[in-house]
mmCIF file of the C-alpha atoms, coordinates in Angstrom:
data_MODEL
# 
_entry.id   MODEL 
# 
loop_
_atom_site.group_PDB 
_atom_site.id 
_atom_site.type_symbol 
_atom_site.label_atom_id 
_atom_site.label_alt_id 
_atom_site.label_comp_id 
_atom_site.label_asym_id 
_atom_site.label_entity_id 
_atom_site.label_seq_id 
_atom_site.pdbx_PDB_ins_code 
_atom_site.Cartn_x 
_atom_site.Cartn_y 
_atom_site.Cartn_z 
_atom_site.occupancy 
_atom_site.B_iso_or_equiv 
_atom_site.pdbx_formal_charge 
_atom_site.auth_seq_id 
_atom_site.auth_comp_id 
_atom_site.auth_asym_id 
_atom_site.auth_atom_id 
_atom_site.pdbx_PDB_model_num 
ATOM 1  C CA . UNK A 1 1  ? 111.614 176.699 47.961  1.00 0.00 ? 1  UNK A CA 1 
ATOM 2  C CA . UNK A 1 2  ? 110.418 173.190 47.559  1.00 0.00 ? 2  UNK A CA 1 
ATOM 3  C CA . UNK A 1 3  ? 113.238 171.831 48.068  1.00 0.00 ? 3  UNK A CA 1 
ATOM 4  C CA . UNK A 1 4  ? 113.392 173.395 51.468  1.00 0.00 ? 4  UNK A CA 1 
ATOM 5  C CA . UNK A 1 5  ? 109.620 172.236 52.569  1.00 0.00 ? 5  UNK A CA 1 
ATOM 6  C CA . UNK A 1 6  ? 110.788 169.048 51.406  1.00 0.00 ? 6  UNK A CA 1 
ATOM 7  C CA . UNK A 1 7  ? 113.456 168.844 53.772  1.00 0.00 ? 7  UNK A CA 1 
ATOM 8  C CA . UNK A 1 8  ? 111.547 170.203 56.418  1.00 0.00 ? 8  UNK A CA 1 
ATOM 9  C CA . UNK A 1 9  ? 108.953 167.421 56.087  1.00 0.00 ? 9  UNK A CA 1 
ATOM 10 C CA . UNK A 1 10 ? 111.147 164.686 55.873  1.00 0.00 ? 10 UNK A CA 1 
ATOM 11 C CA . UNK A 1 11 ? 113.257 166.180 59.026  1.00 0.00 ? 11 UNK A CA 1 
ATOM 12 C CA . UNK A 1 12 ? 112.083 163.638 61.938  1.00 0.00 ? 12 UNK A CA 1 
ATOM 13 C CA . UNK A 1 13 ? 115.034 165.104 64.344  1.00 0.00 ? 13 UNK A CA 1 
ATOM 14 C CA . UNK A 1 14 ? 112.270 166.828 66.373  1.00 0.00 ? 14 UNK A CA 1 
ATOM 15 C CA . UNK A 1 15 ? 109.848 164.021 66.551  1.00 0.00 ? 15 UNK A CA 1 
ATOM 16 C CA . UNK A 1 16 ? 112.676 161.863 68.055  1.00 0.00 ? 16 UNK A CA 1 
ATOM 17 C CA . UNK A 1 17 ? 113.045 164.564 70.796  1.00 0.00 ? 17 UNK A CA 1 
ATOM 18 C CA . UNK A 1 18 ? 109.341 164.476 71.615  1.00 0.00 ? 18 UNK A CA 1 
ATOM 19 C CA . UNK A 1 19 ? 109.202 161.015 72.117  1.00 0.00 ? 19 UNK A CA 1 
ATOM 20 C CA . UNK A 1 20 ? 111.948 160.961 74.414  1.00 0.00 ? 20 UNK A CA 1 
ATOM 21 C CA . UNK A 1 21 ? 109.988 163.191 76.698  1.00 0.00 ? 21 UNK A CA 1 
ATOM 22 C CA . UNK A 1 22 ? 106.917 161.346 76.381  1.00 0.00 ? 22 UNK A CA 1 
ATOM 23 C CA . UNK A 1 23 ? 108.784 158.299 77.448  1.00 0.00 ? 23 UNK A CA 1 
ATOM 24 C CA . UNK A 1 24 ? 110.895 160.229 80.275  1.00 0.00 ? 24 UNK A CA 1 
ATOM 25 C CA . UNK A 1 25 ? 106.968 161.868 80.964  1.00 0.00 ? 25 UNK A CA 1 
ATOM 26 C CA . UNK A 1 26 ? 105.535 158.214 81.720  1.00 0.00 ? 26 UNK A CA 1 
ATOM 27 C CA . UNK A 1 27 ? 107.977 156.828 83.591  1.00 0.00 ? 27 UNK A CA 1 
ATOM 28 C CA . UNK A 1 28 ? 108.309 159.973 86.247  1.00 0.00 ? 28 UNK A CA 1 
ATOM 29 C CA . UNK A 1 29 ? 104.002 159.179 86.792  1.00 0.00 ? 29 UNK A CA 1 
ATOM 30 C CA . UNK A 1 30 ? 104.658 155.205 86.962  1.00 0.00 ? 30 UNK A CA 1 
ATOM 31 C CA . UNK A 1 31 ? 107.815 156.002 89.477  1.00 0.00 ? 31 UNK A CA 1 
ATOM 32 C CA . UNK A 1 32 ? 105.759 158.574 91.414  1.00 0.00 ? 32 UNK A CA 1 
ATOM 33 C CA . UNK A 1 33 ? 102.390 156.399 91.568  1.00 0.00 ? 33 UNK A CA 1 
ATOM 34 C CA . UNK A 1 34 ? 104.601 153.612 92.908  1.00 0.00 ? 34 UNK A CA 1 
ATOM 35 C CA . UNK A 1 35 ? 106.685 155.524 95.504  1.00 0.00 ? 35 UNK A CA 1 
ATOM 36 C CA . UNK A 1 36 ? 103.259 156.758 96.614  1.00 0.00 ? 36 UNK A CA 1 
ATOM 37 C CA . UNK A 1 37 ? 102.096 152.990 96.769  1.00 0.00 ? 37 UNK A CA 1 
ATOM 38 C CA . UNK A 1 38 ? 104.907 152.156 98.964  1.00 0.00 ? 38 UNK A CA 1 
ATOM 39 C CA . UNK A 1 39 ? 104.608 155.610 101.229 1.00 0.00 ? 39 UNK A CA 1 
ATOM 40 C CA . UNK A 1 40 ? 101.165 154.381 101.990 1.00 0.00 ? 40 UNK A CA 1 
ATOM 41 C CA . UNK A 1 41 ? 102.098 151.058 103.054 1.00 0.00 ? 41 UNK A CA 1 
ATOM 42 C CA . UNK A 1 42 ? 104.878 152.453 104.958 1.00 0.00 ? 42 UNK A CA 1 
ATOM 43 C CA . UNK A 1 43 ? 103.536 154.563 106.969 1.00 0.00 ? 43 UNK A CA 1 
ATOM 44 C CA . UNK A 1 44 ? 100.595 152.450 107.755 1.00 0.00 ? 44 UNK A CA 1 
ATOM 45 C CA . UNK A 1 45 ? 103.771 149.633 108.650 1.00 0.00 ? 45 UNK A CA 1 
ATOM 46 C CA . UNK A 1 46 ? 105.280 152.076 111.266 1.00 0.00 ? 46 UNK A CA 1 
ATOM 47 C CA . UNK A 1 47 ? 101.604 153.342 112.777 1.00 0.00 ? 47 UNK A CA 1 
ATOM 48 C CA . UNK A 1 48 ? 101.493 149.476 113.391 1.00 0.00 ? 48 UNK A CA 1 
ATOM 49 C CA . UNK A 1 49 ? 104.674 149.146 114.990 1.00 0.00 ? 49 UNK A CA 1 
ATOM 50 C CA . UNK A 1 50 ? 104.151 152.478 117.146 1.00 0.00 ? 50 UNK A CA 1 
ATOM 51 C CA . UNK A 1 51 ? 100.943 150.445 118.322 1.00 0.00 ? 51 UNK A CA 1 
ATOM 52 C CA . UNK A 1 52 ? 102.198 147.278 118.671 1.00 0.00 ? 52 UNK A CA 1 
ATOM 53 C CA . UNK A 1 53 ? 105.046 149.573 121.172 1.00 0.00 ? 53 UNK A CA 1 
ATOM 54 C CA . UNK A 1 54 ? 102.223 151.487 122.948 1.00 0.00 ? 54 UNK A CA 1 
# 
């Protein structure tokens, strides 16, 4: 039986997984925050523009 725990300690398979969606996790918020960034500007850009027409 201790031989089992042992294993199941030492087993990092899991861990590996979990970071990988923590990573995956951080760069969906940096991407969003950024296309948000640039939605912002863009639409401000073309409300310019639409003036600038007017």
């Amino acid at each position: 039986m201790t031989n089992v725990f042992a294993r199941f300690v030492k087993d990092e398979s899991g861990a590996t997984a979990i970071e990988y969606g923590l990573i995956a996790a951080l760069i969906a918020v940096v991407c969003i925050s950024v296309w948000t960034t640039i939605g912002t500007k863009l639409v401000a850009k073309f409300e310019e523009v639409s003036t600038g027409l007017n």
